[in-house]
C-alpha positions as CSV (number, residue, x, y, z in Angstrom):
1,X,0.0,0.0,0.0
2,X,1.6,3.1,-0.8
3,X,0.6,5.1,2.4
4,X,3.0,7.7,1.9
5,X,1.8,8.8,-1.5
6,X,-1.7,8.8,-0.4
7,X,-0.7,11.0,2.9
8,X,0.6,13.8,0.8
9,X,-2.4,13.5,-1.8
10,X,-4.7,13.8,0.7
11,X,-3.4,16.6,2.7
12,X,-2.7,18.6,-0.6
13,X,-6.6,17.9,-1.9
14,X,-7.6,18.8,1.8
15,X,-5.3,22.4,1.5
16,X,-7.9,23.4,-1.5
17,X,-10.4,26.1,-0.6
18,X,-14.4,25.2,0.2
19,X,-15.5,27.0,-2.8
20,X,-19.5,28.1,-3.6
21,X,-22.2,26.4,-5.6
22,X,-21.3,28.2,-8.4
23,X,-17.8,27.6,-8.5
24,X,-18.4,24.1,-7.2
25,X,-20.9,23.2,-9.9
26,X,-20.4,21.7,-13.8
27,X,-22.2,24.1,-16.2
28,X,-25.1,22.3,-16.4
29,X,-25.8,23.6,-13.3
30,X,-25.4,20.2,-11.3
31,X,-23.1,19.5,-8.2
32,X,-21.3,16.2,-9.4
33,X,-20.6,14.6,-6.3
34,X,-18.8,10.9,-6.4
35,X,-18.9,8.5,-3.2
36,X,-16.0,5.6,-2.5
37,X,-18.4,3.0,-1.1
38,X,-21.7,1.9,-0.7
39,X,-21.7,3.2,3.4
40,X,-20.3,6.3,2.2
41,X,-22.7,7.0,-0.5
42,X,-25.2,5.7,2.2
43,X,-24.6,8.8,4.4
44,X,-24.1,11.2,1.6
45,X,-27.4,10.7,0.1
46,X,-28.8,10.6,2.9
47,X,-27.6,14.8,3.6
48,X,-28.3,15.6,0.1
49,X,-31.8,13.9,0.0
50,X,-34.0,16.3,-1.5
51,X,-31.5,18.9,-2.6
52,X,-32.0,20.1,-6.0
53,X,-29.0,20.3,-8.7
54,X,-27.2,17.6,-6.9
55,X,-26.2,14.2,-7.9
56,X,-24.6,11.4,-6.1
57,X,-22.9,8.9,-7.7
58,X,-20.6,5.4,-5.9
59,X,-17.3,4.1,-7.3
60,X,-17.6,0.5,-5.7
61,X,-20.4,-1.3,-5.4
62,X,-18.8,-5.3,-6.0
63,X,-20.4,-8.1,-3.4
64,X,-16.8,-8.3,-1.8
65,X,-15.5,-8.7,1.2
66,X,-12.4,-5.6,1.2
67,X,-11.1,-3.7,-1.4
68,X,-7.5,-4.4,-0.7
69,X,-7.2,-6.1,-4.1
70,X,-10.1,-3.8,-5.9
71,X,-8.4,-1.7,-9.4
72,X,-10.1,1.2,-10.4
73,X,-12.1,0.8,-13.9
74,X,-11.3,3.0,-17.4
75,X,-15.3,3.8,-16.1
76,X,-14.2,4.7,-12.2
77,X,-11.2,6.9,-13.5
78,X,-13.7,9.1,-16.1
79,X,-16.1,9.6,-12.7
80,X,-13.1,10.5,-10.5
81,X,-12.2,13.0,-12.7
82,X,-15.4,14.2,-13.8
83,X,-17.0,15.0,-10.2
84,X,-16.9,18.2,-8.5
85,X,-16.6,16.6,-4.6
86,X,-15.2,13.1,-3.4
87,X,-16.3,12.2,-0.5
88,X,-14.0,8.9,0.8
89,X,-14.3,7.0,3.9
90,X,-10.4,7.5,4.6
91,X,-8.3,6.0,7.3
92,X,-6.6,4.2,4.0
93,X,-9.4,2.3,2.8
94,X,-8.9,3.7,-0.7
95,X,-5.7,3.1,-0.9
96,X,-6.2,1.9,-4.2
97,X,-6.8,5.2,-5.8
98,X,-3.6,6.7,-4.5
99,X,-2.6,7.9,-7.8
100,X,-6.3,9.2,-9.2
101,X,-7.1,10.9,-5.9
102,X,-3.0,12.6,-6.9
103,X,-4.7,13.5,-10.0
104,X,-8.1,14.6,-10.1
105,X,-9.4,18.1,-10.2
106,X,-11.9,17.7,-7.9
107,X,-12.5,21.4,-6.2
108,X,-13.2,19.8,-2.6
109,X,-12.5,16.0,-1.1
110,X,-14.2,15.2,1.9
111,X,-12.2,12.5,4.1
112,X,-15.0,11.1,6.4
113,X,-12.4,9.8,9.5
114,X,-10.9,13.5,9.6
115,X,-10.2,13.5,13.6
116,X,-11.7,10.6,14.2
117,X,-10.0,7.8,16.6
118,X,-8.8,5.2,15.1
119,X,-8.0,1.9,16.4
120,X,-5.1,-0.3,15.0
121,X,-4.7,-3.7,12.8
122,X,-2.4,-6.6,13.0
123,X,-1.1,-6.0,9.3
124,X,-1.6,-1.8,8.6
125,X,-1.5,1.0,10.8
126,X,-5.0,2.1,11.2
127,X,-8.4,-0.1,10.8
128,X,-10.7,2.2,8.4
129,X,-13.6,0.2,8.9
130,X,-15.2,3.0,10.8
131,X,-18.7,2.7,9.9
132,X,-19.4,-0.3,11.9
133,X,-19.3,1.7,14.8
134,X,-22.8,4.1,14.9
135,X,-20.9,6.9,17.4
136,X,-18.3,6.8,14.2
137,X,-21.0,6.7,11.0
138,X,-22.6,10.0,13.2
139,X,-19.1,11.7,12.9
140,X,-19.1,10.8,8.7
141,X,-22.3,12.1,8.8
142,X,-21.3,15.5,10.3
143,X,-18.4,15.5,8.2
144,X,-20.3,15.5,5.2
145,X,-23.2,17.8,6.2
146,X,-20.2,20.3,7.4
147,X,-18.5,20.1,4.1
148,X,-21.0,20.3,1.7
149,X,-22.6,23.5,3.5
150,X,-19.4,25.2,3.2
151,X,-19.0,24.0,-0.8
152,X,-22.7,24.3,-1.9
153,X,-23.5,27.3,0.1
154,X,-26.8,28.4,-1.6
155,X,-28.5,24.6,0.0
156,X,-26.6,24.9,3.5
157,X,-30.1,25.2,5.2
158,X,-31.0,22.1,3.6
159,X,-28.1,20.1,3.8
160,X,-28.3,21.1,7.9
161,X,-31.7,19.8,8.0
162,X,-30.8,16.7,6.7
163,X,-27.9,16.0,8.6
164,X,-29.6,16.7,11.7
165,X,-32.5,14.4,10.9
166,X,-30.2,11.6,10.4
167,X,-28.3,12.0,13.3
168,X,-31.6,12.3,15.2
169,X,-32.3,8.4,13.5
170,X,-29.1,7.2,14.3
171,X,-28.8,8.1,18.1
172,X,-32.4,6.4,18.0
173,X,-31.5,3.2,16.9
174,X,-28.6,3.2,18.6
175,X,-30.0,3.4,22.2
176,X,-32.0,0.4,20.8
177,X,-29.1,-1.6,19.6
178,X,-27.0,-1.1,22.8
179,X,-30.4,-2.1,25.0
180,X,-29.9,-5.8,22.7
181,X,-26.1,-5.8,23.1
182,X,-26.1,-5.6,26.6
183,X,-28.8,-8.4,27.0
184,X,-26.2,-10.6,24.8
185,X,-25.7,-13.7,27.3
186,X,-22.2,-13.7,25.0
187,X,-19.6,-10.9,24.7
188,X,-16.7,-12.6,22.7
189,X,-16.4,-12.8,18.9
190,X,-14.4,-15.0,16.8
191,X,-14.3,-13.5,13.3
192,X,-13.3,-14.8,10.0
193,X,-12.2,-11.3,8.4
194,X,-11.2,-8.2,10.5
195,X,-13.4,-5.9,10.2
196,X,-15.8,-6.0,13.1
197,X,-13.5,-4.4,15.4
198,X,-15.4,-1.2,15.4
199,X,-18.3,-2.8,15.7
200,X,-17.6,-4.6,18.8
201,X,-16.0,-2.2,20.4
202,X,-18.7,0.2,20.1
203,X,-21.3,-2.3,21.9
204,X,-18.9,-4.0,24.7
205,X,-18.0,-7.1,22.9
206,X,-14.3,-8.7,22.8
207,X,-13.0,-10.3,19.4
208,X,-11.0,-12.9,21.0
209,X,-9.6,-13.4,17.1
210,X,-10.1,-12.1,13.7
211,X,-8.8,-14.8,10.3
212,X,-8.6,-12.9,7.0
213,X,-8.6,-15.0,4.4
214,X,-7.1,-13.9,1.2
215,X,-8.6,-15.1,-2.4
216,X,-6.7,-18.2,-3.2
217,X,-5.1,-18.4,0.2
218,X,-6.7,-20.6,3.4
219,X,-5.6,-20.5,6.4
220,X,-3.1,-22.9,8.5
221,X,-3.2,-25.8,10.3
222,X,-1.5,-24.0,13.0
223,X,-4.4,-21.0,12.8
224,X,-7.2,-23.7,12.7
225,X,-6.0,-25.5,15.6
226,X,-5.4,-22.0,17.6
227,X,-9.3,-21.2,16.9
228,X,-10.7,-23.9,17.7
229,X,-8.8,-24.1,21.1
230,X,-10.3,-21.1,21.6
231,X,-13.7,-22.0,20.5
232,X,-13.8,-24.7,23.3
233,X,-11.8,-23.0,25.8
234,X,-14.7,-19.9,26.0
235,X,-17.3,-22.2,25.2
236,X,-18.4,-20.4,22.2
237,X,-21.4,-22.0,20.6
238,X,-20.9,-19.2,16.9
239,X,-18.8,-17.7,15.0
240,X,-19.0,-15.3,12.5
241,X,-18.0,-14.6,9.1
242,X,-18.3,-11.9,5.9
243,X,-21.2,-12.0,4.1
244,X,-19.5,-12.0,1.1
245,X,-16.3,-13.6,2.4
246,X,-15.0,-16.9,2.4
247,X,-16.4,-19.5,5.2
248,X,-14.1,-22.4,4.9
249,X,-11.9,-22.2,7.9
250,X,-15.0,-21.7,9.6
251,X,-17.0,-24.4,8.3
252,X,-13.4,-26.5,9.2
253,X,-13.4,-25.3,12.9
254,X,-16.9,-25.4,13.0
255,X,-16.8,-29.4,12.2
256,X,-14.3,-29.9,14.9
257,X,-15.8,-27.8,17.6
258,X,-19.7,-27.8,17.0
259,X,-19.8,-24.1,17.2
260,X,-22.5,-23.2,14.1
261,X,-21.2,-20.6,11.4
262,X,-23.2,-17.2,11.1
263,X,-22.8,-14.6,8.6
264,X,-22.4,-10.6,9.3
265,X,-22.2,-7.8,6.8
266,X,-20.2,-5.4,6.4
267,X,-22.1,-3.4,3.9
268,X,-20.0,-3.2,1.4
269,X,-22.2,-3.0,-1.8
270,X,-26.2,-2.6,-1.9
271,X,-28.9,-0.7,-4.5
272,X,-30.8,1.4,-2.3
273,X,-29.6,5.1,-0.8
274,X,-30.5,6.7,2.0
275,X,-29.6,6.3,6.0
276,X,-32.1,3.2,5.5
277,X,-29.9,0.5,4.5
278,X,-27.4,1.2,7.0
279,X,-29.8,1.3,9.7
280,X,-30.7,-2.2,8.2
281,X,-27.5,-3.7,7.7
282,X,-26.8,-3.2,11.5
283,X,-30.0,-3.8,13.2
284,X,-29.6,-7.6,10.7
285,X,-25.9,-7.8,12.3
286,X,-27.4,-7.4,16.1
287,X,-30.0,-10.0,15.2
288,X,-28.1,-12.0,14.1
289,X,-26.1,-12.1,17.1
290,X,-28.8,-12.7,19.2
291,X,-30.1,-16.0,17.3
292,X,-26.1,-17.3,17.3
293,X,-25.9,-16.6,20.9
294,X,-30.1,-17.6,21.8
């Protein structure tokens, strides 16, 4: 990953001035605004709902599991340099766009984990799965409505009311969703990919251990015996995969120990926009942890 390169890209693209709708805006009169991911998008239609001369377009919307090994499209490159704002998720989740974020001419980029605390990764320096964690996905949010208020000027009002009204949503649910974590009878996670850490850490729960399996690549003997010692050792009767990931050290461990395989989602691609299918995705993942652990 070249973290260097996309360091000094971003701070450069982040050194640009907010500039106003009319500067911002194509001559057609439309705000061309370009989302990373499907989460991303999520919250940035979500404060743009209803706003007129603006359109919201994703990059990425592939049933995958990560990007680390996603390459940006002859179709992705003419969007990135076509749009008037980018808003990324950050934290080195697009690392794969180093050189196009280098090069495009959007007039603002909007890096949703701008000073937000981040926790680590066994293999890279920051974890930028920061939307599993609601308290975080309220800070994107804010990040977004901030941003485009100062670049779109003429809809601020607007752009406030919506960002207010999803915050207002998300605190909701999540008073709910803590209310089912807490009444979890079990607190520890194994995972087979690493990107619930947020997301347990956000509603009291422990990932004892995370296995990221690469495309073409299982894992050991030595890792398989190591989870399922500590399968039987906390008594766990689940664990947990990727939706969209691959399950076959699980199903493995899952033969030797008894413990039954569920699936999470990280929310990674999807069809519909709005706060909606975020509030979804989530509210599935807590359910789903209460039938594993029923």
């Amino acid at each position: 990953m070249k973290k260097l390169l996309f360091t000094v890209a971003l701070c450069a693209l982040l050194l640009l001035p907010a500039c106003s709708s009319q500067q911002a805006q194509e001559p057609d009169g439309t705000l061309h605004i370009v989302a990373t991911t499907y989460p991303v998008y999520c919250f940035t239609t979500a404060v743009t709902e209803g706003v007129a001369g603006v359109e919201v377009d994703l990059l990425v919307n592939q049933q995958t599991s990560c990007l680390h090994d996603y390459t940006l499209t002859v179709t992705d490159m003419k969007a990135i340099e076509q749009a008037d704002v980018l808003v990324i998720n950050g934290a080195g989740l697009e690392d794969f766009m180093d050189d196009a974020l280098a090069a495009s001419n959007a007039v603002q980029l909007i890096d949703c984990s701008k000073d937000l605390p981040l926790l680590t990764m066994a293999d890279v320096e920051n974890d930028p799965h920061i939307w599993m964690a609601p308290g975080r996905a309220s800070h994107m949010i804010s990040c977004i409505g901030n941003a485009l208020s100062s670049v779109d000027a003429d809809n601020a009002e607007a752009y406030a009311s919506n960002t207010s009204a999803a915050l207002e949503a998300l605190s909701s649910a999540q008073s709910r969703w803590q209310a089912q974590a807490d009444a979890l009878p079990c607190k520890n996670l194994i995972t087979f990919h690493d990107g619930f850490q947020y997301f347990a850490d956000a509603f009291g729960l422990t990932v004892l251990a995370s296995v990221e399996e690469e495309e073409g690549s299982e894992a050991s003997a030595a890792d398989i015996n190591y989870i399922a010692s500590l399968v039987k050792e906390n008594n766990l009767t689940a664990i947990f995969t990727e939706i969209n990931g691959s399950d076959a050290t699980a199903q493995a461990i899952s033969r030797e120990t008894g413990a039954v395989v569920y699936p999470l989602n990280l929310m990674m691609s999807g069809d519909a926009s709005g706060l909606q299918p975020y509030l979804d995705t989530m509210q599935a993942n807590l359910d789903t942890l209460t039938e594993a652990f029923s």
